[in-house]
C-alpha angles and dihedrals in degrees: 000000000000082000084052094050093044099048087059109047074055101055088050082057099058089040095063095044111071089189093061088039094060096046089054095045087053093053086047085054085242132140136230105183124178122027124307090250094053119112127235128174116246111212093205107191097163126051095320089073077068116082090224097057102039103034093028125035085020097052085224121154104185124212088220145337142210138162112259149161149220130221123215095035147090138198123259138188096194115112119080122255147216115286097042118260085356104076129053116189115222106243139178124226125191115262118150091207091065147068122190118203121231147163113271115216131195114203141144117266097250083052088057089051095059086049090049092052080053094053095048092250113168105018094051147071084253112110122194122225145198110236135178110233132158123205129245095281082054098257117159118240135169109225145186127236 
């Protein structure tokens, strides 16, 4: 329990500093790419469409927010959980037949990076993405999942 607890005040370390973050990203072969106060918009499909989850337990304060959708893709509870056989991640999975609605969130990237440390990115399988998405009036926006 005491290796938990220090992973992740670790991880809340890394989170605040862009400069370690970067580093970190870099030995994960992951890119961060634009400065930490630039904002990005967030498509959320799982828990973090849920106040609770995303304001609260998260620590988020979103810029903005809207509901939204992607195209190509469908949702999918297929990947285990923590605990172990009593969790199931939302996930998408490509299919050119379906769309999943979402939140749309719009945040700066270092907020994105303290999302990312909750998330588990970039210790983690989880892989990030860039999506095209539009909100509910139809507008086009490129977001990241």
């Amino acid at each position: 329990m005491l290796l938990v607890r220090l992973l992740l005040k670790l991880r809340g370390l890394l989170a605040r500093s862009w400069w370690l973050s970067l580093c970190l990203y870099r030995l994960h072969r992951l890119t961060l790419v634009g400065p930490p106060e630039e904002e990005v918009w967030y498509f959320a499909y799982g828990a973090n469409m849920h106040d609770s989850a995303f304001r609260g337990w998260r620590g988020m304060r979103p810029l903005d927010w809207r509901p939204g959708q992607v195209r190509g893709f469908r949702l999918r509870f297929n990947l285990e959980g923590r605990p172990r056989g009593k969790a199931a991640p939302a996930n998408i999975f490509a299919d050119p037949e379906a769309e999943v609605w979402g939140v749309l969130y719009r945040l700066t990237r270092r907020d994105l990076v303290r999302l990312d440390a909750t998330e588990g990115i970039p210790w983690s399988w989880y892989r990030p993405l860039w999506l095209d998405a539009e909100d509910i009036n139809g507008s086009p926006l490129c977001v990241f999942r």
